[in-house]
N, C-alpha and C positions, 0 to 999 in steps of 0.2 A: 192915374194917367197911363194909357198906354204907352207901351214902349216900344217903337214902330221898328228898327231894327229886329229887335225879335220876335215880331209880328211877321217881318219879312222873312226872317231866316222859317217859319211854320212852327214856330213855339206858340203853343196858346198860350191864354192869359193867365189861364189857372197855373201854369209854372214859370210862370215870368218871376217873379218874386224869389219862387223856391231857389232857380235856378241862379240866381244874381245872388243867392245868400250860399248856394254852394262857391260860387268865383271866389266870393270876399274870403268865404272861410277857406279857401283850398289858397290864398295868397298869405293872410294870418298865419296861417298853420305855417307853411313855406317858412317866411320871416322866424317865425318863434324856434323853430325846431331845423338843425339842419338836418336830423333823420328823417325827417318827413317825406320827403322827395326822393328816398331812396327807392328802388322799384320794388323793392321786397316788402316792404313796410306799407307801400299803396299796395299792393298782391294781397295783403294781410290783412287789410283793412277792407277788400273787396272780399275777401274771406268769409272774414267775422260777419260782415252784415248779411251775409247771402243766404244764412239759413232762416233766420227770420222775415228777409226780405222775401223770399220765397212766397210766406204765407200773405207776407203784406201785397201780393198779387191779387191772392184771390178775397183779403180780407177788402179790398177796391173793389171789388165787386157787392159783397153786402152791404157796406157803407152809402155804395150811389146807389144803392137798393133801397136805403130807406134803413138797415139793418144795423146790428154788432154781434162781435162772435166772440164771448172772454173764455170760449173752450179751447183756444186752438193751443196754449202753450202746454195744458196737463193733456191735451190730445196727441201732441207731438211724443210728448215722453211714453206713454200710453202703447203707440203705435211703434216708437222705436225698440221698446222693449219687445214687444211682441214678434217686432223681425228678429232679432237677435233670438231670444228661443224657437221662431221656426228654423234658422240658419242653423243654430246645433243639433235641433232636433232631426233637420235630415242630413247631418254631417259635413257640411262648411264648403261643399265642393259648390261649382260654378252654377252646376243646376238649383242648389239647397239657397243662393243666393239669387238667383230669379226669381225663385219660390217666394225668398221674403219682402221680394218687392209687389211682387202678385199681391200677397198676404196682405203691406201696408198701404195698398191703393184699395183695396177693397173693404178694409177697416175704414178707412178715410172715407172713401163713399159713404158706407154706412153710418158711420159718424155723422156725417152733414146732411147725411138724410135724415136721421131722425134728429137731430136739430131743426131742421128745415119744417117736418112733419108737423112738429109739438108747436111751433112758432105759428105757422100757416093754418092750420087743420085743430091744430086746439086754442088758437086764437090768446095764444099769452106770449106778454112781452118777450123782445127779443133776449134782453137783459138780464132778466130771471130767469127765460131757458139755459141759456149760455151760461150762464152762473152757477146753475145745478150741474146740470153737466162739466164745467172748470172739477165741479167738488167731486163727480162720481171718477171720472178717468184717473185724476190724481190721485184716489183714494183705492182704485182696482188695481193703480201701477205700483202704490205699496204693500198692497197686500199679496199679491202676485211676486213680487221680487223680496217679501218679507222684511220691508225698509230696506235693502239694500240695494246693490246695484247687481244690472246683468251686463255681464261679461261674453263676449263674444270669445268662441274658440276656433275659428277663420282667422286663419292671418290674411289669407286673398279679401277678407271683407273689410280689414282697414287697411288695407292697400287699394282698395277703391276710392275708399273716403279721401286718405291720403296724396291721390293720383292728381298727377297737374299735367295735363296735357298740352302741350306747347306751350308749355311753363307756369300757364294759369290753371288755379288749381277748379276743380273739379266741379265742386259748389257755384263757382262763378260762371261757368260754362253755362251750369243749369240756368242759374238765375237770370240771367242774359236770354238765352231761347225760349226759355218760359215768358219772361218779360214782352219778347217778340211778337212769341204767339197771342198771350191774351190780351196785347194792344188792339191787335187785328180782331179776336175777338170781338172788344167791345169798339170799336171805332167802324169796323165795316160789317159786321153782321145785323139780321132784326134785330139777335137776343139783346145785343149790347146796348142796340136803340131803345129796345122796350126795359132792358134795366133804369137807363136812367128815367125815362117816363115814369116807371114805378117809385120813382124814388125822387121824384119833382115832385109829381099828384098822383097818389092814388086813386082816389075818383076818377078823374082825367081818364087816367088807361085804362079804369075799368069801363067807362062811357066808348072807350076806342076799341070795344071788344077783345083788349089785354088779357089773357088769364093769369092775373097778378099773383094768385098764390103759387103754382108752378115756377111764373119767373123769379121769382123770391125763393123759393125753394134750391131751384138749381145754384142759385149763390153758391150758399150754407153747403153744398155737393162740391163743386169745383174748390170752395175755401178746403172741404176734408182733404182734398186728390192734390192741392198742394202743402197742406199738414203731412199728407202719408210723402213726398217726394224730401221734403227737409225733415223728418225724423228719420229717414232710412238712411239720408245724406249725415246726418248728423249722429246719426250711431253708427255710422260705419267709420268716419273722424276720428272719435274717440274709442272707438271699438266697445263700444259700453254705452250704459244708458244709467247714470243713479235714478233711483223713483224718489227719492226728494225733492233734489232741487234740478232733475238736466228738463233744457225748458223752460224753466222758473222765468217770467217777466216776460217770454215769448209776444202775449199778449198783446203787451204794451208796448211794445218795441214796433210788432207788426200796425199797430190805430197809428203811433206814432207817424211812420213811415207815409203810411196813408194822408195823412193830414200836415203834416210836415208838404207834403208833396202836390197839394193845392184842392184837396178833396173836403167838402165840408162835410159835417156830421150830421148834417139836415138832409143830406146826398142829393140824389139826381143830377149830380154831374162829378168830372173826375178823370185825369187819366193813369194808365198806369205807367207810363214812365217819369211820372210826378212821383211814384213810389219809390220806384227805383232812384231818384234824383233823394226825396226824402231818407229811403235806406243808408245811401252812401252819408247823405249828412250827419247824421246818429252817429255815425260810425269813426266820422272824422271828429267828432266832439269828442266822442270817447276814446282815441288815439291819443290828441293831444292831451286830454285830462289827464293818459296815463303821462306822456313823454315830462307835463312838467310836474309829474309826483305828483295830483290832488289825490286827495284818499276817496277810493273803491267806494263809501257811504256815501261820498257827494255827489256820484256822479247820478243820479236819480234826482237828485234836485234840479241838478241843471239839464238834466231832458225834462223834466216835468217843466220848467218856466221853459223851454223850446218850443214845447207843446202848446200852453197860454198863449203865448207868444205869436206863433202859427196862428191860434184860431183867431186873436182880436186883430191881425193883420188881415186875414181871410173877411171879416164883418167891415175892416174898412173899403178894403176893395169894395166887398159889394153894394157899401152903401153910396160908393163914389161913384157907380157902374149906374145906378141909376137915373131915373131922368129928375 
């Protein structure tokens, strides 16, 4: 049923749901915990989820494409490492850290270009691209860092990460304008229309003189160029990067967010601040998980049934939406 109030206020339908599950959850949590509501603890929470969330911007984009990307978490570590040794390499100052920003946006392109390439141009599933590549970055970032971690020797570079400007910190800023931007993106540009076409009917857009592999392509590009924004964010945080586990579960956090956020997996439709509504909600599970002691092992179970959960909610809608 629609819910005409937030029809009115210009909430689609696709977040009507997400959205009414963040209220209940943001009044629960309240109730349960009186930390909760502390401003510092919400700041921490819009924190935590922002560097993942990031990607889950542009992971919305290969979803309503039709697509999935399981490289972006050993991408991020991949790419964060590799700023951190160009940051040393040319000595930690303010230029040596534009550098490495240069460095991990242009990795990130290249990343999702050739994801993009092999998926489009060599005609194999999105799945098993993204899979191989999951296994080669992670396997380049420990052989590169020799199982260990890189250490940054900038202190101005985790005084970046660390930086809250008008009190909010740094990551959130990003995730917020980025959010902005690729709303507009995909809501008022062709690309965004011809994304979701692509990713409704293939056929279709290729009968509408679409060049479906290009639009598909560029996804997998804009998913790198927000991979390369949250590993530079996120090694500048920690001023470090381990190549085991920093990143670990990135992935799933980012599909999460995405479909959490009203986006099906079948795509062609989707917005992105259903992500951003989905990021925060992750985020708040896993707040209170910690506030009332469940153990660190569980909390993957209960995102994982958050997830089910999402999608047979998403198959009622739409079977209700029907005529």
């Amino acid at each position: 049923m629609e819910i005409k109030f937030l029809k009115k206020a210009g909430i689609k339908s696709e977040n009507s749901v997400s959205l009414i599950a963040l209220v209940v959850l943001f009044v629960v949590s309240s109730l349960a915990s009186p930390y909760f509501l502390q401003v510092q603890n919400l700041l921490n929470i819009l924190k935590q989820v922002s560097y993942s969330g990031i990607i889950g911007l542009g992971m919305a984009f290969v979803i309503i494409g039709g697509g999935i990307d399981l490289s972006v978490g050993s991408m991020t570590a991949f790419i964060g490492a590799i700023s951190i040794l160009t940051l040393n390499a040319l000595g930690g100052g303010p230029w040596a850290i534009a550098a490495a920003w240069a460095v991990a946006v242009v990795l990130g392109i290249a990343a999702g270009l050739f994801n993009g390439f092999v998926i489009t141009k060599g005609r194999v599933a999105p799945f098993i691209v993204t899979l191989g590549t999951m296994a080669i970055f992670r396997s380049l970032t420990l052989y590169i860092g020799n199982a260990g971690q890189f250490v940054s020797q900038s202190p101005r570079y985790g005084d970046m990460g660390m930086s809250s400007p008008l009190g909010v910190p740094l990551a959130v800023w990003v995730f917020f304008a980025l959010a902005f931007l690729l709303s507009g993106l995909l809501n008022r540009t062709r690309y965004g229309r011809y994304v979701c076409a692509v990713g409704s009917n293939e056929k279709v857009a290729k009968y509408a003189a679409i060049d479906v592999d290009w639009i598909r392509l560029l996804t997998y590009v804009l998913t790198g160029a927000m991979v390369a924004v949250s590993g530079v964010l996120l090694s500048a945080r920690m001023n470090s990067v381990n190549s085991s586990n920093g990143a670990v579960n990135f992935e799933m956090d980012a599909i999460a967010a995405v479909v959490i956020g009203g986006t099906p997996m079948t795509g062609g439709r989707g917005t992105i601040w259903g992500v951003v509504i989905g990021a925060i909600i992750l985020g708040m599970i896993n707040n209170m998980l910690n506030m009332l002691s469940v153990s660190a092992y569980l909390q993957g179970t209960v995102k994982g049934l958050v997830i089910i959960a999402a999608v047979f909610i998403q198959r009622g809608s739409s079977a209700s939406s029907r005529p």
